[in-house]
C-alpha positions, 0 to 999 in steps of 0.5 A, a space after each residue: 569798229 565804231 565807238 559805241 559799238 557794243 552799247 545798248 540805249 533805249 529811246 523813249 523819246 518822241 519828237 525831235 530832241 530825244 530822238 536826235 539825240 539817239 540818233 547821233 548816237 546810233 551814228 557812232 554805233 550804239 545799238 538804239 531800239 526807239 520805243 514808240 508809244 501804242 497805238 500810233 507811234 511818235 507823233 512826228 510821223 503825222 508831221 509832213 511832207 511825206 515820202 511814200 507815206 513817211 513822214 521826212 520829220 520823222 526819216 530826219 532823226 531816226 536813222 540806224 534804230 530798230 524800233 518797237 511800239 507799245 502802249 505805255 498806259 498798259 501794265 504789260 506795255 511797261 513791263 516790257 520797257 522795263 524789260 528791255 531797259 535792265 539790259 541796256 546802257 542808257 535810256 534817254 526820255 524828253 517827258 515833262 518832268 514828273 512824268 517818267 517817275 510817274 510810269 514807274 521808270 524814273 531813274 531811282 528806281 531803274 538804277 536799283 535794277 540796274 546800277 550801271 545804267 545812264 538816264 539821259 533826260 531833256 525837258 523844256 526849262 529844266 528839271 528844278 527851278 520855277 518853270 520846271 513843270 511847264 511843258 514848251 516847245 522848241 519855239 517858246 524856248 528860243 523866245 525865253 532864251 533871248 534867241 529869238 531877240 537876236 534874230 532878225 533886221 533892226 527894223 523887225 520883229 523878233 524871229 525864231 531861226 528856221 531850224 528847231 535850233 533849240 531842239 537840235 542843239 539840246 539833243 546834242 548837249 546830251 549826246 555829249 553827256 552821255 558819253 561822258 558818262 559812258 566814260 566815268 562808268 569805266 572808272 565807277 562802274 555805276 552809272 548816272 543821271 544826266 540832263 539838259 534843257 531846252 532853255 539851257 541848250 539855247 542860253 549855252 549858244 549866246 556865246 559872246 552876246 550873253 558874255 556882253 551882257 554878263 560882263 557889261 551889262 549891254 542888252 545886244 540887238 538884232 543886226 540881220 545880215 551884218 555883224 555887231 563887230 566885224 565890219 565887213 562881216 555881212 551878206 552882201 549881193 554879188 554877180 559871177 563872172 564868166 571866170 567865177 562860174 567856169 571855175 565853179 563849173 570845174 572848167 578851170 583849175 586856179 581859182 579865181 576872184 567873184 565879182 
């Protein structure tokens, strides 16, 4: 029996934040049903390359869902998502702050329908504060988060990393809120809101560069290849030799050293 099994979430999320997040869930067994929106679903399934017409962007964060597409801008459509969110867990949602409300479905009034559910939410800059309203993507959050100043070689521009790290990183920071409220609801019984950001994903993954800045005041720099600490720690060219690579190979049993 997996860990989730037994939960109910309700996905409303599109792209790749919220649907990440879901994903890792369905991983641990929650029964995760993605409502996309009518008539042409999550807009990742435009995004390429495709694999016998799906898109792989797509195939990449929706495993293990069952799925179901409704036109959000009709009466009907809402009422069958606030159907199906009285009988589940969790729903999770990556809208513009502002706009779940806006539809009728903010937290306030699907938790007085249902007081054990948990409402997991990802926004670009968060819910409060001056940005909140602004809407971002996953790139425009690497640069505000200073990410973006840390990756690269001394001599070159600023680099976004070739994942949407802010995207992935946030959808798991809520993946573990979620549990953890799954785990308080044992206790309370009554479930709550939960969120994170895409700027605070990222600001939470600086680790010992934004502590260097907090506690002295040092503004890091990007180092390519080497690390700013450890001197040996860096990519450096190498050749195998014929033992390396009958090693690799598993022509050999005792391992051996690379040239």
């Amino acid at each position: 029996m997996q860990a989730l099994q037994g939960i109910k979430i309700v996905d409303l999320s599109r792209a790749l934040s919220g649907p990440f997040c879901s994903m890792i869930l369905a991983d641990f067994g929650a029964d995760v049903i993605k409502v996309e929106p009518g008539p042409s679903g999550d807009m990742s399934r435009t995004w390429g390359p495709f694999d016998r017409g799906v898109s792989t962007y797509y195939l990449s964060c929706n495993r293990n869902k069952r799925g179901v597409c409704v036109d959000f801008r009709q009466p009907q459509g809402l009422a069958v998502v606030q159907q199906l969110i009285d009988g589940a867990d969790v729903v999770i949602e990556n809208f513009k702050p502002g706009t779940i409300d806006s539809m009728g479905l903010g937290y306030a009034v699907l938790s007085a329908r249902n007081p054990k559910l948990i409402m997991g939410s990802i926004s670009a800059f968060g819910a409060d504060g001056p940005l909140s309203g602004w809407p971002g993507f996953d790139q425009i959050a690497q640069g505000y988060s200073g990410l973006m100043s840390l990756t690269g070689f001394p001599d070159s521009d600023p680099t976004r990393t070739g994942t949407a790290i802010g995207d992935l990183s946030s959808g798991m920071w809520l993946a573990m809120a979620i549990i953890a409220a799954l785990l308080e609801r044992e206790r309370t019984g009554r479930g709550q809101h939960v969120s994170t950001s895409l700027l605070a994903s990222l600001v939470g993954l600086l680790s010992v560069h934004g502590q260097r800045y907090l506690s002295l005041g040092e503004t890091p720099r990007r180092t390519g290849n080497a690390h700013g600490v450890i001197a040996v720690w860096r990519v450096r060219e190498c050749r195998w030799s014929a033992e390396s690579r009958a090693y690799y190979d598993g022509d050999v049993e005792a391992p051996v050293s690379i040239a």
